[in-house]
C-alpha positions as CSV (number, residue, x, y, z in Angstrom):
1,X,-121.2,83.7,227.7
2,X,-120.9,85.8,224.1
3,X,-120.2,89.1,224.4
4,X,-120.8,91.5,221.5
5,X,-120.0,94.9,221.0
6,X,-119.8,97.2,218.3
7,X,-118.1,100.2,217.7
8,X,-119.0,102.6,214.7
9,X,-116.9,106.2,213.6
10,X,-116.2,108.1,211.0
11,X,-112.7,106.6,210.3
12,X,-113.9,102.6,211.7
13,X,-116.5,99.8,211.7
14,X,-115.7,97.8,214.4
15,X,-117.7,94.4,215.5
16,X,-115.9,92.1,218.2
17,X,-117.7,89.1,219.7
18,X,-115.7,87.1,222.4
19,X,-115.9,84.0,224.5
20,X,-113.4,84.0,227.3
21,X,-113.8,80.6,228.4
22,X,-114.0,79.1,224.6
23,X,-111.5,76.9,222.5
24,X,-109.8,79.4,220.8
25,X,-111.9,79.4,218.0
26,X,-111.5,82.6,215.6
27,X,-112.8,84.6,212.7
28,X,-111.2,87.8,211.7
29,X,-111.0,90.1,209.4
30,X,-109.5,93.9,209.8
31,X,-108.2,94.0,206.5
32,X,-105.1,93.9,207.7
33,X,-103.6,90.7,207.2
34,X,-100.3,90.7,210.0
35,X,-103.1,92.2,212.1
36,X,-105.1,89.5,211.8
37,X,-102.6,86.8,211.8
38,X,-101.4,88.0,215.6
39,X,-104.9,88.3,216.7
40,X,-105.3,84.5,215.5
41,X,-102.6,83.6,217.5
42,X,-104.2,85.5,220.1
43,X,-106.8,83.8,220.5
44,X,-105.5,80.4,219.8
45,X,-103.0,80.9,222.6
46,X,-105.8,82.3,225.4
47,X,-108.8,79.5,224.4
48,X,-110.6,83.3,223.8
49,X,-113.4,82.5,220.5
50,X,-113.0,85.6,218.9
51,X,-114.5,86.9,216.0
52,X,-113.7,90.6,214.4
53,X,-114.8,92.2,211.6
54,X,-113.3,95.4,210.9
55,X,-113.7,98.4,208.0
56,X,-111.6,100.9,208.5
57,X,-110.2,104.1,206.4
58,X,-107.1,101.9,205.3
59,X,-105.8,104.5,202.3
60,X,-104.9,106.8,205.4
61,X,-103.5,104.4,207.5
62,X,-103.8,101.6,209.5
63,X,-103.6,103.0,212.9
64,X,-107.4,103.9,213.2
65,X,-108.6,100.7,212.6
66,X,-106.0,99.1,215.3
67,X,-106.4,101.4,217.4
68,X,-110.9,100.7,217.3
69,X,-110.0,97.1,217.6
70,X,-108.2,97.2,221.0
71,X,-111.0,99.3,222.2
72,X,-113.8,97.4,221.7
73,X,-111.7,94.3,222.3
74,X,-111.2,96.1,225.6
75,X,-114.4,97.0,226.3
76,X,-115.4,93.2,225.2
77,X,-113.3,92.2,228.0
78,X,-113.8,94.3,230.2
79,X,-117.4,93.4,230.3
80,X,-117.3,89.4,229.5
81,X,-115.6,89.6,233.5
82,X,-117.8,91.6,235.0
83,X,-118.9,89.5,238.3
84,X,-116.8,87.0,237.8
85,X,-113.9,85.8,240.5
86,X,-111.2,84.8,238.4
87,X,-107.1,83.9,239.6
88,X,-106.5,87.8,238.4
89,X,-103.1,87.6,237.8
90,X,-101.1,86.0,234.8
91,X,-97.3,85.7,233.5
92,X,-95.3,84.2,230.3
93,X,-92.5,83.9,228.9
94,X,-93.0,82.7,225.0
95,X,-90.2,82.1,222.8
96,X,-90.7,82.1,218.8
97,X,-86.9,81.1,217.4
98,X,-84.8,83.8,218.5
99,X,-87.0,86.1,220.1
100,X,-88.2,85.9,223.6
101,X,-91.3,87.9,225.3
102,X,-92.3,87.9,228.7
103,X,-95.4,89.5,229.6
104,X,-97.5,89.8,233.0
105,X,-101.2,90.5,233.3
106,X,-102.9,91.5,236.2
107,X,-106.7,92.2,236.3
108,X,-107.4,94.6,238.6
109,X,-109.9,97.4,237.5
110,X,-106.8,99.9,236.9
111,X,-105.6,100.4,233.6
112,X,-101.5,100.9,233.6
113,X,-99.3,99.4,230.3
114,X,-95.7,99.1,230.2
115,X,-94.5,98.3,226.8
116,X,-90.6,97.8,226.7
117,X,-90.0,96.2,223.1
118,X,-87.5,97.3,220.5
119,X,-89.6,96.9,217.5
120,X,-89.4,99.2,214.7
121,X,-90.3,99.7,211.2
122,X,-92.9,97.5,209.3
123,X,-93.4,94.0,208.9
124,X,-95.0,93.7,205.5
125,X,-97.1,96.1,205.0
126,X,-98.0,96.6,208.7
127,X,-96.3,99.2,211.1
128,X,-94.7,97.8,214.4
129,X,-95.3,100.9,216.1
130,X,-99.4,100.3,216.2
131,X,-98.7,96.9,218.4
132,X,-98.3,99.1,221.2
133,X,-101.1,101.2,220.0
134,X,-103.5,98.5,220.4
135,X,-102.2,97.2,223.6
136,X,-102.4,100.8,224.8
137,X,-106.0,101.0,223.4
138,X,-107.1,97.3,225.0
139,X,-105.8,98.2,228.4
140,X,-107.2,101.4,228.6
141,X,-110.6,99.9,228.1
142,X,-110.4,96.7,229.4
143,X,-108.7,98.2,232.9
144,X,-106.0,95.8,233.5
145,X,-102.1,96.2,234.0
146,X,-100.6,95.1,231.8
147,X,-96.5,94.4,231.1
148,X,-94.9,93.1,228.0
149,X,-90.9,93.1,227.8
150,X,-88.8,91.8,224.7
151,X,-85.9,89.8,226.4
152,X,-84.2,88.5,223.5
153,X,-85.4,88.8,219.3
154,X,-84.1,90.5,215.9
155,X,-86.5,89.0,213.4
156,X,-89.7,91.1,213.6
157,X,-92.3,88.7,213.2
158,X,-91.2,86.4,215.7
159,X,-91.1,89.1,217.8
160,X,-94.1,90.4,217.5
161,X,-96.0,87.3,217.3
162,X,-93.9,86.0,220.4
163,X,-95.6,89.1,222.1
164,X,-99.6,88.4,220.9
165,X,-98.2,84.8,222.7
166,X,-97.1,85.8,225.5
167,X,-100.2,88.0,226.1
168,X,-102.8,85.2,225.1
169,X,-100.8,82.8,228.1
170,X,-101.1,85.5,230.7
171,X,-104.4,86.5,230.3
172,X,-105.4,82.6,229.7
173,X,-103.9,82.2,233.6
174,X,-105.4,85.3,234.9
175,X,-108.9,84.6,233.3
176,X,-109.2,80.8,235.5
177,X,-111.8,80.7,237.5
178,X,-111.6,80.9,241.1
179,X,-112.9,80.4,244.6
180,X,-112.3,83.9,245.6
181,X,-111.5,87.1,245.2
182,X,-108.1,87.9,244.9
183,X,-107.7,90.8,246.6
184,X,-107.2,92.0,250.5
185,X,-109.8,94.5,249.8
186,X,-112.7,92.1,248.9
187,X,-113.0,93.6,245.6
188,X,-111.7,94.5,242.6
């Protein structure tokens, strides 16, 4: 089932429609083009069809429009699982040459994010710091716990893109379908 959501501000025109249980298929543009590259891989890596189209106030920065995109990603996600039973929980480790992420998901209906990566500066044109700003945005809205740890990495592209990995694997495992709910509580 498609879900599509928009989001519309004064600094961002966000559009997100997602698939969960698709074949990875994507079309996105943010105007941002490391931003979009990782949300390829994103989506690639999870079997999530994604498409994105972003406008955002870019001559300020790009931290609006990453920030926008994690939210209505969130919300997108948030909402494309509501009554479904799925395995909830979901862990990888992803290597990209040197670098080496591991990242746990667990989908739970409480929003917590632990972001322990030592990524600085820009890659291009695109600050490191907002990768963490749109995980911090996503899990907010999409109410999961989320953990992502660098291990292992100096090149900053493999790092980074060895996290969007490691994310998309987790949250492909902790998206499968399943018999029940996993929870002692009945619910989630």
């Amino acid at each position: 089932m498609k879900i599509n959501l928009k989001r519309v501000t004064k600094e961002t025109s966000i559009d997100v429609t997602l698939d969960l249980y698709g074949k990875g298929n994507y079309k996105i543009d943010t105007d941002i083009g490391f931003f979009n590259h990782m949300l390829g891989a994103f989506s690639k890596h999870s079997c999530i069809d994604l498409q994105i189209k972003a406008k955002g106030d870019l001559d300020v920065d790009f931290h609006h429009t990453v920030e926008d995109v994690g939210i209505v990603l969130g919300e997108a996600f948030k909402k494309a699982l509501k009554n479904k039973t799925i395995a909830r929980y979901g862990y990888a480790a992803i290597p990209m040459d040197e670098a080496l992420v591991l990242s746990s998901v667990d989908i739970c209906n409480r929003a917590f994010l632990n972001y322990d990566c030592r990524l600085f500066g820009n890659i291009g044109k695109f600050d490191s710091e907002l990768i963490e700003e749109f995980f911090k945005a996503f899990v907010n809205n999409a109410s999961i716990i989320l953990h992502i740890k660098q291990l292992y990495g100096t090149n900053k592209h493999h790092i980074a893109e060895a996290i969007f990995k490691s994310f998309a694997y987790s949250t492909k495992m902790a998206i499968k379908p399943s018999s029940e709910v996993m929870s002692t509580k009945g619910t989630l």
